[in-house]
C-alpha positions as CSV (number, residue, x, y, z in Angstrom):
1,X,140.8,-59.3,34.5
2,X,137.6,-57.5,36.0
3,X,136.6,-58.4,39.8
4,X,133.5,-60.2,38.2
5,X,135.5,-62.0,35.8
6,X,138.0,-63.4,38.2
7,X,135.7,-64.5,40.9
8,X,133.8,-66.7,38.2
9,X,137.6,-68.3,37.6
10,X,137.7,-68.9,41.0
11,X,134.2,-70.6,42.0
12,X,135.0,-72.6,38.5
13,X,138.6,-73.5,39.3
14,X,140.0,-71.9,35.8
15,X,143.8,-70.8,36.0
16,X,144.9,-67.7,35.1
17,X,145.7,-66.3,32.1
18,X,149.1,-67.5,31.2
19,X,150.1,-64.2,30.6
20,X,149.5,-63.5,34.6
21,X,151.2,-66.7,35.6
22,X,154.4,-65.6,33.7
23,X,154.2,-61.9,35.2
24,X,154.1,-63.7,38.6
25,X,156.9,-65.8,38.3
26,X,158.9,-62.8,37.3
27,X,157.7,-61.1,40.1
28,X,158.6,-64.3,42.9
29,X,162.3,-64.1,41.0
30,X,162.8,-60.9,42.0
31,X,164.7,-60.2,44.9
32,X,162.5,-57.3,46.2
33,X,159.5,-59.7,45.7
34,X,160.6,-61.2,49.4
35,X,157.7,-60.7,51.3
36,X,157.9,-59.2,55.5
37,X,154.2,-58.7,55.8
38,X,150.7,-59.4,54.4
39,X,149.3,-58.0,51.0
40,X,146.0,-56.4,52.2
41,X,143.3,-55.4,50.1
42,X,141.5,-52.0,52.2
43,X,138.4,-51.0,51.4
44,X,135.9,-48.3,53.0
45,X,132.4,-47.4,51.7
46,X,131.1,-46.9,55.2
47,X,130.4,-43.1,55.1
48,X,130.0,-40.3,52.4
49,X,133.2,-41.5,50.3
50,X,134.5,-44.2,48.3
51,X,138.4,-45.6,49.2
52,X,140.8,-48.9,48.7
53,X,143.8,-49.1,48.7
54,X,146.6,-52.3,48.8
55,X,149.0,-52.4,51.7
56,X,152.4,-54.7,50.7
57,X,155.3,-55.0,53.3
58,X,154.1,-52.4,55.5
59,X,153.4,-49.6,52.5
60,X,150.7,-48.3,50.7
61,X,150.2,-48.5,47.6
62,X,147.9,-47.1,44.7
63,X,145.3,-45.8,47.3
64,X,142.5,-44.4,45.7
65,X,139.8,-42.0,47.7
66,X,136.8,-40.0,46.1
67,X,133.7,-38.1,48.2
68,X,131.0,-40.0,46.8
69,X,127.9,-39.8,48.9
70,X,125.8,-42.5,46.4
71,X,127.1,-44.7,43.8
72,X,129.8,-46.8,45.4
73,X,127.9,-50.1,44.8
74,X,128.3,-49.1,40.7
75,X,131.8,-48.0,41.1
76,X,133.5,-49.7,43.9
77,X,134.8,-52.6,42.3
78,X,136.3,-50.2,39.5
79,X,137.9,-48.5,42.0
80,X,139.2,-52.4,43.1
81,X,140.6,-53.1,40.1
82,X,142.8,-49.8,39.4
83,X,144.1,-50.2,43.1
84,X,145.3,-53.6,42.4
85,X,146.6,-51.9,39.2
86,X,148.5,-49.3,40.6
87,X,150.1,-51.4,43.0
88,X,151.4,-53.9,40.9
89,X,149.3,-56.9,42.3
90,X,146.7,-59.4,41.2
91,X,143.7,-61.1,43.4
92,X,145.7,-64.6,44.0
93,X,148.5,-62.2,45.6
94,X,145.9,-60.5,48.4
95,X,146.4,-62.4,51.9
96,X,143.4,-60.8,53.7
97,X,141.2,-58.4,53.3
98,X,140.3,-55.2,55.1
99,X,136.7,-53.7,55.2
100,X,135.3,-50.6,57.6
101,X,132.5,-52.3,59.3
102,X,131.0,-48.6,60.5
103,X,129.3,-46.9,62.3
104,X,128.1,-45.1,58.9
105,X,125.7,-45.4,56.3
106,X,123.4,-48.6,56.5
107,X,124.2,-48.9,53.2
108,X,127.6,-48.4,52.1
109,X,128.0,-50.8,55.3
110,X,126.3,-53.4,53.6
111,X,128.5,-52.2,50.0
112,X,131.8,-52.7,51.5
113,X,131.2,-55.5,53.7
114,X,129.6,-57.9,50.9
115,X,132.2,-57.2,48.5
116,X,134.7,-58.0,50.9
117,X,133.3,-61.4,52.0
118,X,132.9,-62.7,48.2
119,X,136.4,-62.0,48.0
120,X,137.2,-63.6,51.3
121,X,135.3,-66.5,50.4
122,X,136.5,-67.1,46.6
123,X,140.0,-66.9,47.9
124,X,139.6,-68.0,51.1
125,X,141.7,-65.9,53.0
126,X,140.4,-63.7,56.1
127,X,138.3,-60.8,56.0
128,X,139.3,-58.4,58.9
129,X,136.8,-55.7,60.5
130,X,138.2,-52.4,61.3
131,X,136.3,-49.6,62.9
132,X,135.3,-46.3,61.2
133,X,135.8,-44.1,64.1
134,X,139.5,-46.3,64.7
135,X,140.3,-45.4,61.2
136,X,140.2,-41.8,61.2
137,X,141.7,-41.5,64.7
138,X,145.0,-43.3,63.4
139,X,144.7,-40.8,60.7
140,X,145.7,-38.2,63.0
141,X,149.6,-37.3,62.7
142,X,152.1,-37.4,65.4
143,X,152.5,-33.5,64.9
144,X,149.4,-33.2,65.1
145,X,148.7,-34.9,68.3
146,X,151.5,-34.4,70.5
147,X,150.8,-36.9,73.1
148,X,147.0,-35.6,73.5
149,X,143.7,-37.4,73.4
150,X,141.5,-38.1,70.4
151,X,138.1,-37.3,70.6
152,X,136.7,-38.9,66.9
153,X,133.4,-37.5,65.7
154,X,131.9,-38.9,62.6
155,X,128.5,-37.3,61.0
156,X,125.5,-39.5,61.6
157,X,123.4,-37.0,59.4
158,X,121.2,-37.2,62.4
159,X,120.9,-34.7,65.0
160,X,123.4,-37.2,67.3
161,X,126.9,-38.0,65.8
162,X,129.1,-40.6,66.2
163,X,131.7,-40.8,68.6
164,X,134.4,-42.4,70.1
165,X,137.6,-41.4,72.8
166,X,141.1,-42.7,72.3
167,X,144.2,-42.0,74.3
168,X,147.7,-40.5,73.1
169,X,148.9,-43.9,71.4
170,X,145.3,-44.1,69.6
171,X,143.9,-47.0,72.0
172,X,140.1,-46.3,72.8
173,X,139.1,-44.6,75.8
174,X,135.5,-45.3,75.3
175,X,133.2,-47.8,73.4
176,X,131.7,-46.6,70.1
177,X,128.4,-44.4,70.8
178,X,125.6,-42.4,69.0
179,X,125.1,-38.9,71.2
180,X,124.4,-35.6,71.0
181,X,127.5,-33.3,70.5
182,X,127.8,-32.1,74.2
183,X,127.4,-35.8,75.1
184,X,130.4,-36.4,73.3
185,X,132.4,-34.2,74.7
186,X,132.0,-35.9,78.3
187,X,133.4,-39.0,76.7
188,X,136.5,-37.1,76.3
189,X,139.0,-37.7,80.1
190,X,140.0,-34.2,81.7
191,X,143.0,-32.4,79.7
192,X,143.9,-31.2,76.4
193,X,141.5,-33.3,73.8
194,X,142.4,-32.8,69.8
195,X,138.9,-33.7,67.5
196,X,138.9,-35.5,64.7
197,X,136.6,-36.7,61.8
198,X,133.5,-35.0,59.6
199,X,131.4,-34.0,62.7
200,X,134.2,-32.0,64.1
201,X,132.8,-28.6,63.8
202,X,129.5,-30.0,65.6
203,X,131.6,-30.5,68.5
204,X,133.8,-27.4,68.2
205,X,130.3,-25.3,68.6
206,X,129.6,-27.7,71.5
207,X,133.2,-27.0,72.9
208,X,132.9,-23.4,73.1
209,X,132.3,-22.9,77.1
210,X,133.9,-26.8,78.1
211,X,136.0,-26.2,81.1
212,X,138.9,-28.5,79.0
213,X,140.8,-27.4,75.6
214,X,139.4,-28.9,72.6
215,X,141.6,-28.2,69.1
216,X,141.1,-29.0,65.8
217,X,143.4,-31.1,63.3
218,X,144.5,-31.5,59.5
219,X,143.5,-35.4,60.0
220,X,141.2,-36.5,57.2
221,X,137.6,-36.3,58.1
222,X,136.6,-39.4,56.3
223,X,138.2,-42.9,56.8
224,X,141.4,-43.8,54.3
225,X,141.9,-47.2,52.9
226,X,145.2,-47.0,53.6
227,X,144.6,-46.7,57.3
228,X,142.5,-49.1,57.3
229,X,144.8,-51.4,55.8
230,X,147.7,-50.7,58.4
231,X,145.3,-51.2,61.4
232,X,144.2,-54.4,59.7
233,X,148.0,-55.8,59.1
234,X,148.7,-54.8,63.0
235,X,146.1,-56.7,64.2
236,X,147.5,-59.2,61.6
237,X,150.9,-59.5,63.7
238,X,148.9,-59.4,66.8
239,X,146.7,-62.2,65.7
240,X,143.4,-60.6,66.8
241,X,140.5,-59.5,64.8
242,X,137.5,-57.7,64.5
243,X,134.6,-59.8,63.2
244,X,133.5,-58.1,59.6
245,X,129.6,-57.2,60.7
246,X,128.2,-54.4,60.4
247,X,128.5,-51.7,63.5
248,X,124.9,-50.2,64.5
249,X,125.0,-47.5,66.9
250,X,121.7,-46.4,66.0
251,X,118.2,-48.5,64.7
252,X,117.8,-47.8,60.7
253,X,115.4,-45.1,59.3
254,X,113.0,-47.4,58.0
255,X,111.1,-49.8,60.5
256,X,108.8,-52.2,59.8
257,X,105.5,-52.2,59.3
258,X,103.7,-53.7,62.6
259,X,106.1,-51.3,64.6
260,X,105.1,-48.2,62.9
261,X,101.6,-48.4,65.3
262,X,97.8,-48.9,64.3
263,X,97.4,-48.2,60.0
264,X,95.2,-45.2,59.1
265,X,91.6,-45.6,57.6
């Protein structure tokens, strides 16, 4: 059943297909169908890439991730409906949702966070908000880390980037900010700092007379749906949440028309 398809179901009240109702009662029979967590649908369309992914008892599953700079409005819910595919799950199984609520493009902000909403609303379970910069710095590895800071740079395709300091267990050092790269790396505290995200080799240039050590790491550059998903089912546990609006670090491209000064002759 298509995401379009299954939302008009629910705003109707139609039951599903009988077909579906007998594949879910198979599914509830089965021992390993014992549930220790929330099913979370992930989503991210916040940057320059397109990514969901479902999170069931604590693991990922059928995660899907493509750089896709335009088009995720036209393919996201696709990508929504192999992911629910892959893992093995239907919409009436979902117990929350997960969206990246920036900063990013104004855009795919507005892509993601929609879609998530409708879905929030037809099945009215909660919609949770998780950080773009958050996201990528709980990508980093433990290997990879080693106890150090995490300074998270993300590309505002501006001349400032987007950036954001966390400690060694990934808790922020530092509210969200748009800066320039040397900027940035004052947000950083004194000591060994590993960088992460697309706007990395911005900062590495930035770095190159610091008094401190700043290093590279193999963390993905972009938010994952799966990460998202895992920071989403921790605050879950923890009962907290991050309200599922957009994050603007910076005012939008276009302004309006009175604040663009007198018009010419």
């Amino acid at each position: 059943m298509s995401f379009t398809d299954y939302i008009k179901k629910m705003l109707t009240g139609q039951s599903r297909s009988s077909d579906s109702a007998e594949n879910d009662a198979s599914q509830t029979s089965s021992p390993d169908a014992e549930k220790s967590g929330p099913t979370i649908l992930a989503i991210d369309t916040a940057s320059t890439s397109l990514s969901t992914a479902v999170l069931i008892n604590g693991v990922v599953k059928g995660e899907l991730y493509e750089d896709m700079e335009r088009g995720q409005a036209e393919h996201l819910i696709g990508f929504i409906g192999e992911t629910l595919d892959k893992a093995g799950v239907t919409f009436d199984d979902i117990d929350g949702i997960a969206v990246t609520v920036g900063p990013g493009a104004f855009t795919g902000m507005r892509i993601g966070l929609s879609t998530a909403r409708a879905v929030g609303l037809a099945r009215k379970i909660p919609v949770v908000g998780v950080s773009s910069l958050e996201a990528v710095a709980y990508g980093v590895s433990e290997r990879d880390q080693q106890g150090r800071n995490i300074l998270v740079a993300l590309d505002s395709k501006r001349n400032e980037i987007f950036a954001q300091a966390f400690d060694g267990k990934k808790r922020p050092l530092s509210s969200p900010e748009c800066v320039a790269p040397r900027q940035a790396l004052m947000m950083a505290p004194p000591g060994d700092t590993l960088l992460a995200g697309d706007a990395t080799p911005r900062l590495l240039t930035a770095a190159a007379h610091a008094p401190d050590a700043f290093y590279d790491c193999t963390a993905p550059g972009l938010p994952r749906a799966g990460n998202v998903a895992r920071i989403a089912a921790e605050r879950w546990e923890r009962g907290e949440n991050l309200a599922p609006v957009p994050m603007y670090l910076r005012a939008p491209d276009a302004r309006r028309i009175e604040d663009q000064g007198p018009r010419k002759k």
